[in-house]
N, C-alpha and C positions, 0 to 999 in steps of 0.2 A: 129312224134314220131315213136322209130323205133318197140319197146316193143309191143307183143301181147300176150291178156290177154285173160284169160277161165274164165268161173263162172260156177262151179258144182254146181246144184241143183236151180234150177227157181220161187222157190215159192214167199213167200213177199221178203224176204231178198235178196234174187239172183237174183230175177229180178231187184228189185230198184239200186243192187249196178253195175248190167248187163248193164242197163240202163245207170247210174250214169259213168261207166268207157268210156262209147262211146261217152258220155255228154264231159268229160274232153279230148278226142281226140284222142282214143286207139283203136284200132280195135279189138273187142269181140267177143269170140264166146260162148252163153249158152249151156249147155248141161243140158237134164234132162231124167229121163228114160222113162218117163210116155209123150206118143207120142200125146198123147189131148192136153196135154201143150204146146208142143211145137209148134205144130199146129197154136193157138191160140196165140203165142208169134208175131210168124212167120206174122202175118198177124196185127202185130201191137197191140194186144188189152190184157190186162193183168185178168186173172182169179181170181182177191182179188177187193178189190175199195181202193185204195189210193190215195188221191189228189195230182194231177201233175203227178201221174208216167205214164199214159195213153202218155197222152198226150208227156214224156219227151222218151218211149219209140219211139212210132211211129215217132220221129223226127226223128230216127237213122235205125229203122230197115229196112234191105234191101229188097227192091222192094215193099216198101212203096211210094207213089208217093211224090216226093220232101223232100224223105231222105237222111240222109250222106251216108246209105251205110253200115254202121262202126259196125254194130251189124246184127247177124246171128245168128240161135239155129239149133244144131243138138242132136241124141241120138247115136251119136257115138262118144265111149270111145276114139277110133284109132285114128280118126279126131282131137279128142281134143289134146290128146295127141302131135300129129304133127305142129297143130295148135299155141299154146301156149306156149309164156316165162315163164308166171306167172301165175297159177292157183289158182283162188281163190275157197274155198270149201264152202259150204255155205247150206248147208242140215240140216235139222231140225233134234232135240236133246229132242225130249218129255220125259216125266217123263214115268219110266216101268210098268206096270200094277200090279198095288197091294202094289206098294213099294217106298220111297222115291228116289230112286237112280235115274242119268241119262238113257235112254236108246241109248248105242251111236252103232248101230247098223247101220243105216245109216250111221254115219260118217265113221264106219270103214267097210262099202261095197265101201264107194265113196273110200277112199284109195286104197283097194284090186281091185277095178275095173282098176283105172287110172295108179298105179306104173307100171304095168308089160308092159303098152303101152311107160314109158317114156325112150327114146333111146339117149337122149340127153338133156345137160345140162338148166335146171329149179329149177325155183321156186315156190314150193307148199305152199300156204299161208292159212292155216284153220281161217275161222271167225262163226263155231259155236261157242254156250257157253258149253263147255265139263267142266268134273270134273278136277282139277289139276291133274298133272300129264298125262295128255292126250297127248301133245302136243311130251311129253320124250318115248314114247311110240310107238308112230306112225310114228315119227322121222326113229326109228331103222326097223319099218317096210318098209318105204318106201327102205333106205338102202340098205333092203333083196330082197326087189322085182324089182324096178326099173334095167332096164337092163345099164342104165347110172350111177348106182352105187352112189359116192361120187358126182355126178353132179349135180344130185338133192339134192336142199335142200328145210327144213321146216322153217316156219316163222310160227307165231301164229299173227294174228291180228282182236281182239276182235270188232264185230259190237256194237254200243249203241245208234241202233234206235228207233226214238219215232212212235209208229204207228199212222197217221195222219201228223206226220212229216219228213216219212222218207226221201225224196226228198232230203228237205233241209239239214239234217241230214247227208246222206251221200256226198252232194257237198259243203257244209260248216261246218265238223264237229267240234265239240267243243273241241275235242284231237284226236289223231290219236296216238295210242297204238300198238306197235310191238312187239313181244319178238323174237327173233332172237340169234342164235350161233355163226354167221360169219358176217364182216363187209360188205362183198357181197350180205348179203339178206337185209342189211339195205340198202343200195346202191340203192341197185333193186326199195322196198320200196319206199325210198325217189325219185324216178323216178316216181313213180306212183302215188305217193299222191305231186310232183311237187306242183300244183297248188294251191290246200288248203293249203299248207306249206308254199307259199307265200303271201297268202292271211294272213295268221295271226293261222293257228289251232297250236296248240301246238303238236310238235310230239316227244314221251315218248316211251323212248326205254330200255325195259327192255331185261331178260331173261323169259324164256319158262312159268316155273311155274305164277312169278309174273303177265306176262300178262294174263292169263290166270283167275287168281287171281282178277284181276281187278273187270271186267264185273261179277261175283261172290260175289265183297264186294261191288259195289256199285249198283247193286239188291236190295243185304241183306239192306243197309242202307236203300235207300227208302221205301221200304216194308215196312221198321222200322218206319218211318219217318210217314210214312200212320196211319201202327196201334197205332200211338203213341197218335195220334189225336183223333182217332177214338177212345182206352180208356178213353180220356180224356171225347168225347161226353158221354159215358157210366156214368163217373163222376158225370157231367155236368147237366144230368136227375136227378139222384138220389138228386144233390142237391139243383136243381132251376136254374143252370147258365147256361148261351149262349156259345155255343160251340165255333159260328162262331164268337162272341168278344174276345173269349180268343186266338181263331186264330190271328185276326185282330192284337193281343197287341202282344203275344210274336213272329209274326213275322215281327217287327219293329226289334227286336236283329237280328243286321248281324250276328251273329252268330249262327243263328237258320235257320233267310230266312224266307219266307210263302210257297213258293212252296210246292204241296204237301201238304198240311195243311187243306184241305176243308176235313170236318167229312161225313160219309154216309155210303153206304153199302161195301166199302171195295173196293181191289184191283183184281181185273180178269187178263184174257189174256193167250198168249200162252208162257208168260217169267216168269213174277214175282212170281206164286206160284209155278209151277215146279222148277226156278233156285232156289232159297232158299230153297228149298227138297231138291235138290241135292247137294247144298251145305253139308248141314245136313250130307248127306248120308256119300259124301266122307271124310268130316271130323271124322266121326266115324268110317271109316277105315283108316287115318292115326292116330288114338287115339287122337284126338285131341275132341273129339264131346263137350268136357265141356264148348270149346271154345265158340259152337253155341247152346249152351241150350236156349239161351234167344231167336232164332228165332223160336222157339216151338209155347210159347208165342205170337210170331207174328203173325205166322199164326191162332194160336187157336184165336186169336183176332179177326183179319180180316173173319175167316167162321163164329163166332160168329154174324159178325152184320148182314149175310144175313137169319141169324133164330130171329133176334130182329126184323127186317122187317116183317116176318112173322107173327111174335106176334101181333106185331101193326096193322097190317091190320086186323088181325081175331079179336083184340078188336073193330075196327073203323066196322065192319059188323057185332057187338054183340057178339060176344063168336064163333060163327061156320061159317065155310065157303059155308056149304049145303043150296043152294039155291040161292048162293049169284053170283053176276059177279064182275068180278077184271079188270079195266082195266091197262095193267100194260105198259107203255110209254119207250121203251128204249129194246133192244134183244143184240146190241152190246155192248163190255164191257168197252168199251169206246166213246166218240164221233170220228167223222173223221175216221171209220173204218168200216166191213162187217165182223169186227170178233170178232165171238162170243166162243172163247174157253174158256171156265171154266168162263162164265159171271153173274157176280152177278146177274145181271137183270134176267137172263133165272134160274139161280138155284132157285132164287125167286120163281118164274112164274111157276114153276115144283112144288115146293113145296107144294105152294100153290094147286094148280091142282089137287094134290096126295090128299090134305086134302077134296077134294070136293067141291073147289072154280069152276066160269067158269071163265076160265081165257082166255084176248084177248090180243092180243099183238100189237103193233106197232114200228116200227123203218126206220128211213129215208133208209136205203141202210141195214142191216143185216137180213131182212125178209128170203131169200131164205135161206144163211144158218140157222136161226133159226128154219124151217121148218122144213128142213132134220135133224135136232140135236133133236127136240123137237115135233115131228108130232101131238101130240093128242092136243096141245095148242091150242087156236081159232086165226087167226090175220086179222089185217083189214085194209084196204089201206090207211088209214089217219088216228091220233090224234084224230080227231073230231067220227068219226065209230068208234073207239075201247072205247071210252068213253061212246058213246050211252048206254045207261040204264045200266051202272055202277054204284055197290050201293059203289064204293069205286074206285081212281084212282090212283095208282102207279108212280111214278115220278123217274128212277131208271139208266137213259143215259142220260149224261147232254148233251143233243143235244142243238144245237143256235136255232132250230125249235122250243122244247116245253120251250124254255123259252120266247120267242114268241105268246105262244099260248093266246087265248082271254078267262079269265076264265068265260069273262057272257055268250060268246057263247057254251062254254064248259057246261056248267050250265042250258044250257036250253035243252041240253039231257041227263044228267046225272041224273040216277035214285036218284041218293044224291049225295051234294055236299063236299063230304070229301077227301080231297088229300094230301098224304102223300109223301115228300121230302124226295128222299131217297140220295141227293143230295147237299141237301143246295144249288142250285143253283137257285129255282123260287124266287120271290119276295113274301112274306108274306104279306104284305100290300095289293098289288095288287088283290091277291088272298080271302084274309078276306073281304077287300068293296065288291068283287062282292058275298059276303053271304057265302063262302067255310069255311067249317070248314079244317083248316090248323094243319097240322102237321110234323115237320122237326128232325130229329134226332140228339139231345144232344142241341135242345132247346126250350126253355120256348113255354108253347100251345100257350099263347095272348100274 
């Protein structure tokens, strides 16, 4: 292949698809400005925990022993610049402090860094998730700045990766989304994603906005999709019924699905509550905000159930947290991940902490970041230690481990055996024979 490809900014996203482009037979180069990372690239080993990406890295990167070669990281713009047919941008888009809007500050440093180095004809390809209208924007910026003028062009091609799944995600994705102005970036594109487009991904070629748009509304939906469940548990209590059978039955209608449908403490991470803010935001400056009223709701839904956790717990330890310990199972906000941003489990775990619980924590791989997010927390290197004389246990990361775990052994150091499902994922049966008093949110106690 003759195409050589850049990836600005190396974090989850940039490295997996870094990785991912050298995987498909491209010679890459990462760039990132933060010289620890790169470092650490360099030498084969990734700075997050995603399954497979370790491993799919160090295949490729150079002066790895018994690598292709085909992947390289530097921090220079000029190199990349020189380097590169096709640049992918790939820098993180967090929500702005205090406010729902994007912060796309990063993305429009990686532009202002890169144009003024590009002298020759390219393709800038953005896969953050920015506000619409981002893509029509930065388009005319590059224009202004690049010394190759009309040579560069912008593509937008929206990432929809699952964390724990991104491997697979980005080398068999489920569509492959473009927005593009000229038949020559789709061209280029279609070069690039060759192989998955062979393989069967469906590749969706829009304009700038629409792609854009995409990753935006099918956020909003899920998100949707979660708290919709999640009401229904609220429901569910109030009137005696099983959350998890009314899952089970309306997701028999294909036209509903189950995915997404297990009730608990709600959605985390560093996508689904910031993109739906932002959605938000930008919709009420194109006057459209009436459109996303109902994602208000969404979210006041989903923060909702990590203050009903709280409730529960402080009933299940008597009325007050003073005195008591918490051991709470789970720091990342998902399973198959080390990330813990805006994680239900840890906003718990703080809450709780605030109220004068002692709270210990445990998690297979999100311990060091929960540390550093969370310092005054207690944690403890196994399930079994952070249970020890727990008058109450937390269930709040559906890890494969703690649904695993033995509750009679669990039971023989827990100061009481009370544990609360913040998951729906342990078995209640299981839990009940070995004398636990069980509790799961949006269903029946016994």
């Amino acid at each position: 292949m003759s195409l050589k490809v850049t990836v600005i900014g190396t974090g989850y996203l940039g490295a997996t698809h870094a990785a991912a482009m050298a995987e498909l037979g491209f010679e890459v180069l990462g760039l990132d400005v933060d010289s620890a990372k790169i470092e650490m690239l360099s030498a084969g080993r990734v700075p997050m925990y995603e399954p497979g990406l370790e491993e799919l890295l160090s295949r490729h990167v150079a002066g790895v022993p018994g690598s292709t070669g085909r992947l390289r990281f530097t921090t220079s713009w000029e190199e990349v610049a020189d380097f590169g047919d096709v640049h992918f941008v790939c820098v993180n888009t967090p929500q702005k402090h205090g406010e729902y809007a994007c912060d796309m500050s990063f993305v429009d440093g990686a532009f202002e860094s890169l144009a003024p180095h590009l002298k020759r004809p390219a393709l800038v390809v953005g896969k953050s998730t920015v506000p619409v209208g981002s893509a029509a924007r930065l388009a005319a910026r590059l224009a202004e700045l690049a010394p190759a003028g009309a040579g560069v062009e912008l593509a937008w091609n929206p990432e929809f990766l699952r964390e724990g799944f991104a491997v697979e995600d980005t080398l068999h994705p489920d569509r492959i989304v473009v927005g593009v102005a000229s038949e020559g970036a789709e061209k280029l594109l279609r070069e690039v994603y060759a192989t998955p487009i062979e393989e069967g991904s469906p590749f969706v070629v829009a304009d700038y906005a629409t792609a854009e748009l995409v990753k935006n509304a099918a956020n909003s939906f899920l998100s949707t999709k979660i708290s919709f469940i999640n009401a229904m548990a609220e429901v569910c209590e109030a009137a005696g019924g099983d959350v998890v059978k009314l899952a089970e039955a309306i997701g028999h209608d294909e036209r509903i699905g189950s995915k997404f449908l297990r009730a608990g403490i709600g959605f985390g991470g560093g996508c689904l509550p910031k993109d739906i803010r932002a959605f938000m935001a930008r919709a009420g400056e194109l006057g459209a905000d009436q459109a996303l009223t109902f994602l208000r709701e969404v979210d006041s839904i989903n923060m909702r159930r990590r203050t009903h956790m709280v409730e529960l717990a402080r009933t299940a330890v008597g009325g007050s947290f003073l005195g008591q310990r918490v051991a709470v199972l789970g720091a990342a906000f998902k399973p198959d991940s080390d990330d813990v941003r805006d994680s239900p489990a840890l906003n718990v775990a703080g809450q709780i902490h605030l109220q004068g619980g002692q709270v210990t924590v445990y998690d297979p791989r999100g311990m060091d970041n929960a540390r550093r997010l969370f310092p005054t927390l207690g944690y403890a290197p196994s399930a079994l230690e952070a249970v020890r004389g727990a008058h109450v246990v937390l269930h709040l990361t559906e890890w494969r481990e703690f649904r695993r775990l033995d509750p009679v052994e669990l039971g023989e150091v827990a100061a009481a055996k009370v544990v609360l499902d913040g998951r729906n994922a342990l078995d209640p049966q299981l839990w009940r024979a070995a004398g636990w008093t069980f509790r799961a949110m949006g269903r029946p106690n016994a």
